[in-house]
C-alpha positions, 0 to 999 in steps of 0.5 A: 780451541778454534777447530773445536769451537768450529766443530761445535758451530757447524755440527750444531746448526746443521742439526736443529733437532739436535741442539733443542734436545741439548738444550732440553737436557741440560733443563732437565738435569736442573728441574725437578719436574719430569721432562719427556726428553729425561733419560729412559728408565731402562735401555739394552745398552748405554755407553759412557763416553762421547768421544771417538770410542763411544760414538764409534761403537754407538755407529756400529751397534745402530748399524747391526740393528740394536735400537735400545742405545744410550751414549752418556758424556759427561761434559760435550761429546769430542771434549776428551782427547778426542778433541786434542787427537791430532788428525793423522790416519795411519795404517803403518802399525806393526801387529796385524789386529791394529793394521785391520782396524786402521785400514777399516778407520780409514775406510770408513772416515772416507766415505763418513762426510758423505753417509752424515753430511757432516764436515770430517775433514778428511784427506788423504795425504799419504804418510812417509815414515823415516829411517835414519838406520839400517835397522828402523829401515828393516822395521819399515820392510816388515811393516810394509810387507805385511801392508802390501799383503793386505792391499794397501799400497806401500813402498820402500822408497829413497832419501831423494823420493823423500825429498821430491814428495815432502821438499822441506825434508831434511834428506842428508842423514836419511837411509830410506823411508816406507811411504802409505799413499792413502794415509790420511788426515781428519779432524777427530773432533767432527769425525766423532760428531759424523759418527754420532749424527749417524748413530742419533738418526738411527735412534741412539739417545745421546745425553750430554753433561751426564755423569756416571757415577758406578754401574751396578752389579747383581750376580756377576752381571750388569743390571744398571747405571747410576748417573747424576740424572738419575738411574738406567737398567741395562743388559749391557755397559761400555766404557768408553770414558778414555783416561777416566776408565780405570776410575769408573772401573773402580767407582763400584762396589765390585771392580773392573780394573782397566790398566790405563793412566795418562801422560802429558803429550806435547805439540806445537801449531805454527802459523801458515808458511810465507807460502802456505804448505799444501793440504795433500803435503804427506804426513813425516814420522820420524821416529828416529827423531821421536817427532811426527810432522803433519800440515796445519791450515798452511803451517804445521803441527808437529809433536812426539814422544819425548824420553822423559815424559810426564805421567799425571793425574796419578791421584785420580779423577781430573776436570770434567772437560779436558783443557790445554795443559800449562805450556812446558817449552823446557820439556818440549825443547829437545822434540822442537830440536829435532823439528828443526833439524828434520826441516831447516827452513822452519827456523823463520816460522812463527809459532801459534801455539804449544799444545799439552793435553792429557793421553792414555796409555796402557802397559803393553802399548796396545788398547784395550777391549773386551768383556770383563772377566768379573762382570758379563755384559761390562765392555771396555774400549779404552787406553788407545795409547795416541792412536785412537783416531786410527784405531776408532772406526775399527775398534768400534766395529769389533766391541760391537760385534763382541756385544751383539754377536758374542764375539768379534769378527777377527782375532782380537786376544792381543788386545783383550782386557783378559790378558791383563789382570789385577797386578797390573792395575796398581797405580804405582805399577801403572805410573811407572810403566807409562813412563816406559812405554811413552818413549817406546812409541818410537823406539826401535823395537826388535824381536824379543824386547822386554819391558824394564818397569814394574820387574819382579813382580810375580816371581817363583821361589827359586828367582834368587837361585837362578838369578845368581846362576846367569839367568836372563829374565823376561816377563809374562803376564807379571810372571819373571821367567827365564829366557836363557842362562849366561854361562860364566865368563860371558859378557853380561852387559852385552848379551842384555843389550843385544838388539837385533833382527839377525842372528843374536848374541845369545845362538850359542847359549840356547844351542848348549841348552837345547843340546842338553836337553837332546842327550843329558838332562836340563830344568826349566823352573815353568812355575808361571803356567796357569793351574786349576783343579776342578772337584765335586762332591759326585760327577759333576766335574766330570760331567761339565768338563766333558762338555766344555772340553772335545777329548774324552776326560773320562780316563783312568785316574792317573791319567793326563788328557791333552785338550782344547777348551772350545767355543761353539765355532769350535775354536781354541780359548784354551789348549791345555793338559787336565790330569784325573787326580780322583774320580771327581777331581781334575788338574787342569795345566794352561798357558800362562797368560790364560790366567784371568781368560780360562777363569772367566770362560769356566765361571761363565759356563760351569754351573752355579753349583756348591758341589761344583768348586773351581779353584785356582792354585797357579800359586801353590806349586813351583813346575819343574820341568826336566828335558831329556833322556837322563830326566828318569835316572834323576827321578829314580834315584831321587824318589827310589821309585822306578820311572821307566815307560813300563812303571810310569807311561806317557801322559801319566800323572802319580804324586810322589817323594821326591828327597824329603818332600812329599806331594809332588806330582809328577808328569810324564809330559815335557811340552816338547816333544822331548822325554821327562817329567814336569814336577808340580812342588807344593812352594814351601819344598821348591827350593829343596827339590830344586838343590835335590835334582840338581845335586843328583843330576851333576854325574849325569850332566845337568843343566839349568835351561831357559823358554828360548830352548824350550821354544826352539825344541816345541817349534821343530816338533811341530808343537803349536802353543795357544796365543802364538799359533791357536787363538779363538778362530782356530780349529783342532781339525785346522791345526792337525790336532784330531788327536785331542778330539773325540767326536764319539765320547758318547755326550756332546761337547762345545763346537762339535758341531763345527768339528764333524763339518769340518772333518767332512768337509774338510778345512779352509786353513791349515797349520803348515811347518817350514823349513827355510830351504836358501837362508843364511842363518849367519848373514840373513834376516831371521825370521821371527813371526808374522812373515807373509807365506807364499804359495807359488807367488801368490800370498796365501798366509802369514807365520805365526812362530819362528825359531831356529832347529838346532837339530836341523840347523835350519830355520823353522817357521810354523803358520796357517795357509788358506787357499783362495781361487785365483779368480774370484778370490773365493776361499777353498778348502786347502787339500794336503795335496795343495800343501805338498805340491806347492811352491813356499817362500817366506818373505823376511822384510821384502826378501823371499826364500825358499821353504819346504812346507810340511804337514807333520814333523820329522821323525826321529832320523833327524834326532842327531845333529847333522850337517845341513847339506846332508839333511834329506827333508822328505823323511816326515811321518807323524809323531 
């Protein structure tokens, strides 16, 4: 309360013109005569929420040169968890969108006081991350590898550093540590007030004690904004409302579901030390220890995420203001615990205050921003999940490049609101979720985890089938699938318990399936991938199909197209397969969390016309998908029709009787470079198909398989899958995919412009496979993905998909590189000479190994398995 009411105090008499409009407000909002200071009809913008976030994006959208701006909060800005945040700047996240907006946070908070002249506390303490283990000392490697290739400084350092750079520290059971030197401290609550001082004099209305009370929608677009004060026309709309989002999402007649629920979060203020802790004292994680450590006027805050946290307000909206929770020290007990233990001489110390205040969280542990796939113009920024102090600055600067541009100046698809849809908003789903991922904070999360709450939800007809057979589960965007099948006799336990960054549990299973799939037959049941079909009532599929996708689609009915969906900079928002059932009906395959994104890009692009109608029936059809060279004596025996190359070609597509069942339609296509067919099965004959193939497919070796299979077959073909290797800022010409563009399909379609550029002109990035050349797949770190690649000893990328090549017996990493003029810094365009003659290593967590970089896959010489120091790497040629 006292930094708070201290920040209202200074921030407040700084700013006279500031407290008179105030004060006219709240006179306004209780007289019923017309104030000029009242809220303006319309506006371009308005923002709800005056913490962190929405005084964030305000600075930012004043600073690209929007003028019509209005922030709303309905209490004082920097009440919400803004004003409990605890301070730290910590630039040490593990995936790379975080670390960019962390790192640009920081940036700006530094140089903030100075821009404002308000007071933000900032200081740059460093931080020291611990690990009590050998495998969270290996999590602190990757991090800091990506770190040092950003430029920030980082270190791997010893207990004894430890211990010279924080004396307090208990050292004895510690096997290193990662240490930020420009990780700093603020407080939250002035850096929101800087932010919004900036954002007033660059002419941003800012009301306090305005409520929102829904926004209206005409049209699937935002018009307006309902408050207690009265209404504001709009274009644009951004909640920023932090716990209270998912009710304001819900608060109007049409819904944005914003997964987002809050726990209690504990922490604890001491009074100073006897010899007062020095202000630039680094910051301590412990995450081992669940706890974080930080100075505090001489003493010390210290807090963490407990295994049993306290999910709350489960029922809805809470008080206008956040207030300090009731006190809970039976609950708080085992973090104090482990305070003492980490620093032994605060035994003595007198303690202030334990602090409970409310913090969002959201399914995944990653925020959440963006447009709503429902609503143009509704922008979300919210569920910072305890690090919005971090994350503010550069969260801020993205929404606000979205909003005034179109979209963000980086690839932001991990934290999308469109990765979620509206499974994810139950208030039970997120109740239970939350109280998973709060522990999760700190748990040690290697390669492949899964989450355990809110687990069979979307699930396929044949889940009860597989599940009795050993399949292991993983889920994607609510969908149960099969990460491999535990053959009988195995441990069962250990295999699901097996957490490692080396070479797991499972090799020998996935090798036994991909090994099936190379000489028999296997199935993987894919029924989660995302499936549309788009008709008409003359050519008006066809036409705008052809516009919003860079091949030709204009192909003889029967016939299956591989395709992007690009935006004007020519970028993937979507990588799929489109089959012509008829001559104005399509069947459009994608991946499977391009559920809710690829339906909000079409609708927002296709015509509103009722001759055009789009429809999803991702629901309506079980995928088969059958690997192998043995998957067309299956098929032909089972549906009595010839299914050879010369009766049913590649990238083909006929509806068929498979057993009793008709309407299936089968595809010559497999997802992995492997001979077969996927079979699309209406849901009511799923299971009978199913027993049918694999009751025919037993005297030819049969097999059911899982993703990780189908994983490691895609990756040493070469094969690259949106949202792991294609995102928004990639180009077919950058991936090696000219093939699924058709430059000269006599109409224009989206990004084409970019396309001829870049075939002219050539690429500044390029999709690169290696081939680890000195790694020890027994012994050595594996590679997983987002491993820095470097060229000749310079960083010149990062990977973006690993996996190990049964075939080659090697590891396989696939991942962009970018050339930059070792002078000026300057990005050039990378030549397939640049690639050839290079140098490559791939650094695993500070270790480098050699890699051959190649730009095409092997070809079919390297179809049997051979040994390693046999394998010529030089015999690529394109598929």
């Amino acid at each position: 309360m006292f930094l708070r009411l201290l920040s209202d105090i200074q921030w407040r008499a700084a700013h006279p013109k500031w407290r008179r409009m105030t004060g006219s407000q709240r006179s306004a909002s209780t007289s019923a005569e017309p104030h000029p200071l009242s809220l303006p009809a319309q506006a371009q913008v308005v923002i709800c929420g005056g913490g962190i976030m929405g005084t964030s994006v305000a600075y930012h959208l004043s600073k690209m040169g929007f003028k019509d701006i209005v922030l709303l909060e309905q209490g004082r800005l920097a009440a919400g968890t803004t004003r409990f945040c605890a301070g730290i700047v910590s630039t040490a996240r593990p995936m790379s969108i975080e670390l960019k907006m962390a790192h640009y946070s920081n940036k700006l908070y530094q140089q903030l006081e100075q821009e404002t002249g308000v007071q933000t506390g900032y200081m740059k303490t460093g931080s020291i991350s611990l690990a009590q283990t050998q495998d969270r000392l290996i999590s602190l490697k990757r991090i800091a590898s990506s770190l040092n290739v950003m430029g920030i400084p980082c270190e791997i350092i010893s207990p004894k550093k430890v211990s010279q750079l924080h004396p307090l520290i208990n050292i004895h059971d510690l096997v290193g540590a990662m240490y930020v030197p420009e990780d700093a401290l603020v407080s939250s609550a002035n850096v929101s007030l800087a932010l919004a001082t900036a954002a007033s004099r660059n002419g941003v209305q800012i009301h306090e004690r305005t409520s929102v009370s829904h926004v209206t929608i005409q049209k699937g677009r935002v018009t307006g904004v309902e408050t207690d004060r009265g209404r504001i026309q709009c274009e644009f709309f951004v909640n920023c409302a932090g716990q209270w989002a998912y009710e304001l999402g819900h608060s109007g007649e049409e819904p944005v579901h914003i997964p987002v629920h809050a726990c209690e979060h504990f922490y604890l203020l001491t009074h100073p030390l006897q010899e007062p802790l020095s202000s630039s004292l680094p910051t301590v994680v412990d995450p081992d220890g669940r706890i974080y450590i930080r100075n505090w006027q001489g003493g010390i805050l210290s807090g963490g995420f407990e295994k049993n946290p306290k999910p709350l307000f489960t029922e809805g909206r809470n008080q206008l203001e956040i207030q300090n929770l009731q006190e809970d020290w039976d609950h708080f007990g085992p973090l104090l615990s482990a305070l003492l233990r980490r620093m032994p001489g605060l035994e003595a110390l007198q303690i202030m205050q334990l602090v409970n205040c409310p913090e969002s969280f959201t399914p995944d542990m990653r925020c959440i921003m963006g447009e709503s796939p429902t609503a143009r113009g509704y922008f979300v920024l919210a569920g910072m999940n305890s690090a919005g102090i971090s994350y503010g600055g550069g969260a801020g600067k993205y929404l606000a490049e979205w909003i005034v541009n179109g979209y963000p100046s980086e690839n932001v698809w991990p934290l999308d609101l469109k990765r979620f849809g509206t499974l994810q908003s139950s208030r039970t789903f997120l109740r239970h979720r939350v109280m998973e991922v709060m522990p999760l904070m700190y748990d040690l999360k290697v390669p492949r985890w899964d989450f355990q709450t809110g687990r069979q939800l979307r699930t396929s007809p044949l889940y009860d089938r597989l599940d009795a057979q050993g399949a292991r589960w993983m889920e994607k965007h609510g969908f149960e699938r099969v990460k491999y099948f535990v053959p009988p006799g195995s441990d069962l336990l250990d295999l699901d318990h097996s957490k490692t960054f080396y070479k797991p549990d499972w090799f020998d299973i996935v090798g036994a399936e991909v090994k099936c799939c190379k000489e028999a037959v296997c199935v993987i049941d894919m029924s989660s991938f995302t499936k549309f079909e788009i008709s008409s009532t003359g050519d008006q599929a066809l036409e705008n199909l052809q516009y919003l996708f860079s091949n030709d689609l204009d192909v003889p009915v029967g016939h299956v197209v591989h395709t992007g969906m690009l935006n004007e900079k020519g970028g993937y928002e979507n990588d799929c397969s489109i089959a012509r059932l008829s001559k104005r009906s399509f069947f459009m395959i994608s991946p499977t969390d391009q559920q809710v994104h690829c339906w909000a890009w079409l609708k927002n692009h296709l015509p509103d016309d009722s001759n055009l109608v789009l429809e999803d029936v991702t629901w309506k059809y079980t995928a088969l998908n059958l690997i192998g060279p043995r998957a067309v004596d299956v098929l032909s025996e089972l549906s009595y029709a010839p299914m050879t190359a010369e009766h049913f070609p590649s990238l083909f597509c006929k509806e068929m009787s498979v057993g009793y069942a008709n309407g299936i339609r089968v595809m010559s296509i497999t997802h992995t470079g492997e001979p077969g067919f996927v079979l699309y099965i209406p849901i009511e004959y799923a299971l009978h198909v199913y027993n049918e193939v694999m009751n025919m497919g037993q005297k030819y070796g049969i097999r059911n398989a899982g993703y990780y299979a189908l994983r490691s077959l895609r990756i040493e073909k070469f094969f690259a899958f949106w949202g792991q290797d294609l995102d928004a800022f990639t180009t077919p010409m950058e991936c090696g995919r000219e093939f699924q563009v058709k430059l000269d399909k006599g109409m224009e379609f989206l990004g084409q412009e970019v396309l001829l550029e870049q075939k002219q002109n050539g690429v500044y990035k390029r999709f690169t496979m290696f081939i680890l050349e000195d790694h020890d797949t027994d012994m050595d770190l594996w590679p997983w993905w987002g491993e820095p690649i470097f060229r000749n000893g310079r960083y010149v990328g990062k990977t973006t998909s690993s996996a190990y090549s049964y075939t080659l017996e090697r590891h396989v990493c696939l991942g962009f590189v970018h050339h930059f003029d070792e002078q000026t810094g300057e990005e050039l365009v990378v030549t397939t000479d640049f690639i050839n003659q290079g140098e490559f290593e791939i650094d695993i967590a500070g270790q480098r190994f050699q890699a051959k970089a190649k730009l095409y896959p092997f070809s079919s010489l390297f179809a049997q398995r051979r040994r390693k120091d046999d394998v010529e790497l030089s015999g690529y040629q394109r598929e």
